[in-house]
N, C-alpha and C positions, 0 to 999 in steps of 0.2 A: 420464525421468519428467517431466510437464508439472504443475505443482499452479499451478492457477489459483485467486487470492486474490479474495476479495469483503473488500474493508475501509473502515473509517472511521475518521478519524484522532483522533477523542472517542470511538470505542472501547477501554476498558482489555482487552477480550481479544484487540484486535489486536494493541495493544502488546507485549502479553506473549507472542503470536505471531510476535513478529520475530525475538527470540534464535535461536526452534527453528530459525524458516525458515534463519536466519543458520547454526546449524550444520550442517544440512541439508544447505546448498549447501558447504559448506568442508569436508563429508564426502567429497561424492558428487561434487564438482564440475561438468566439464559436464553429465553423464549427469542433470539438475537442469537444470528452468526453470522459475523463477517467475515468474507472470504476474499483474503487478497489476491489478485493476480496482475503479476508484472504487465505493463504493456509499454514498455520506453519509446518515444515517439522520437524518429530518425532526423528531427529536425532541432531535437534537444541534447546538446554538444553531450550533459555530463549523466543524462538518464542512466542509458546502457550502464555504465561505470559505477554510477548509483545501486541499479540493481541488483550489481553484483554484489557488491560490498555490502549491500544488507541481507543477499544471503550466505556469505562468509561467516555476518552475524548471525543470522539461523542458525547456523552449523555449530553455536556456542551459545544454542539456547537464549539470544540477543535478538530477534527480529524487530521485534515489537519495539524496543530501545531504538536500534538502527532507526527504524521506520519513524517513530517521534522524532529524533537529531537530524533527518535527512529533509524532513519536510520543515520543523521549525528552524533547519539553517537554509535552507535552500538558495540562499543569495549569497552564500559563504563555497557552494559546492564551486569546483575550481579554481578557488584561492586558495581555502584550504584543506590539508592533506586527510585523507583518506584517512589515515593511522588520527591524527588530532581528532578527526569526527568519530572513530569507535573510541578512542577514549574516553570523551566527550557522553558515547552513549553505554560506557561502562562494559566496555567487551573485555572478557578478563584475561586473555590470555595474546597480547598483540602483536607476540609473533606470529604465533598461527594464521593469527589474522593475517597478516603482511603478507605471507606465502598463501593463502586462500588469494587474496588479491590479485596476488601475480598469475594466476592458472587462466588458462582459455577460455573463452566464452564456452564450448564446449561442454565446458565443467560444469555448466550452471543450467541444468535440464529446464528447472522451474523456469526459467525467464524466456526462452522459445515455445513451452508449450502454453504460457499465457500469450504472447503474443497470436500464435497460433489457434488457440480455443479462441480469442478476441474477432480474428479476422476472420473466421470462420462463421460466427454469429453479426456482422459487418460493425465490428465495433472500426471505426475511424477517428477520434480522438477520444483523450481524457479530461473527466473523469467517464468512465461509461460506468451505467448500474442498472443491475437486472435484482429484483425483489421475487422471489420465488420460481423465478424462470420465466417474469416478465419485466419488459423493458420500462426502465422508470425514466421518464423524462424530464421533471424537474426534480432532482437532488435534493430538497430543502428538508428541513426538520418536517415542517410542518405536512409535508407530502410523507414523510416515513409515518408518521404518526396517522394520517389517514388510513394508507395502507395497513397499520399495526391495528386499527380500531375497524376495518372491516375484516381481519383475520382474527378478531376477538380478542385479543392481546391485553393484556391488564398490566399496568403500572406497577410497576414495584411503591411507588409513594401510595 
């Protein structure tokens, strides 16, 4: 099962989207791919900024750290520094990181061509999720796991 994610990392319902997905995959294990893709909503000051900086951390084999530290601090993003949160999410090398930071939006293909693939299928806020190349409209555990048991999906427990 593919569930492709539309998130923002100043979204509080992505946030609270991440346990699910989290047990989701610790259910189902491989038979589970989550597919993240940026979509920063222009009304969220520190998204953009966010996005970038956690694929800085990609680029240092860190997304996934980024990605946990940006959503569990999310009320900290604009107070504190950019460089404190990859520490924070163990980015080992921060000066790179620092100079990743400072480059152009430009630099950062992945976060316009999610925006892009998003608006193109009419994603308009996040979180949006598509489960095998259909749209899921309620998010909850309990709707992936319908989905997973009409796809035959077996439990890891």
């Amino acid at each position: 099962m593919v569930v492709a994610t539309f998130m923002d990392f100043q979204c509080p319902f992505c946030r609270d989207l991440v346990p699910v997905l989290d047990l989701l995959r610790s259910e189902y294990g491989s038979q589970i791919t989550v597919e993240f893709h940026h979509f920063p909503l222009p009304g969220h000051r520190h998204a953009l900024k966010a996005a970038m900086v956690a694929e800085c951390a990609d680029r240092q084999g860190k997304f996934e750290e980024m990605y946990y530290t940006l959503f569990q601090q999310m009320d900290s993003l604009g107070t504190k520094t950019w460089t404190a949160l990859a520490s924070e999410a163990g980015i080992p090398d921060l000066a790179v990181f620092n100079a990743c930071q400072m480059l152009p939006r430009s630099e950062f293909p992945r976060i316009d061509a999610g925006r892009e693939l998003g608006l193109s299928i009419g994603v308009e806020g996040t979180p949006r999720i598509w489960v095998n190349g259909s749209l899921m409209s309620s998010p909850t555990l309990e709707a992936f796991k319908k989905r997973a048991r009409a796809l035959r999906l077996s439990r890891l427990q």
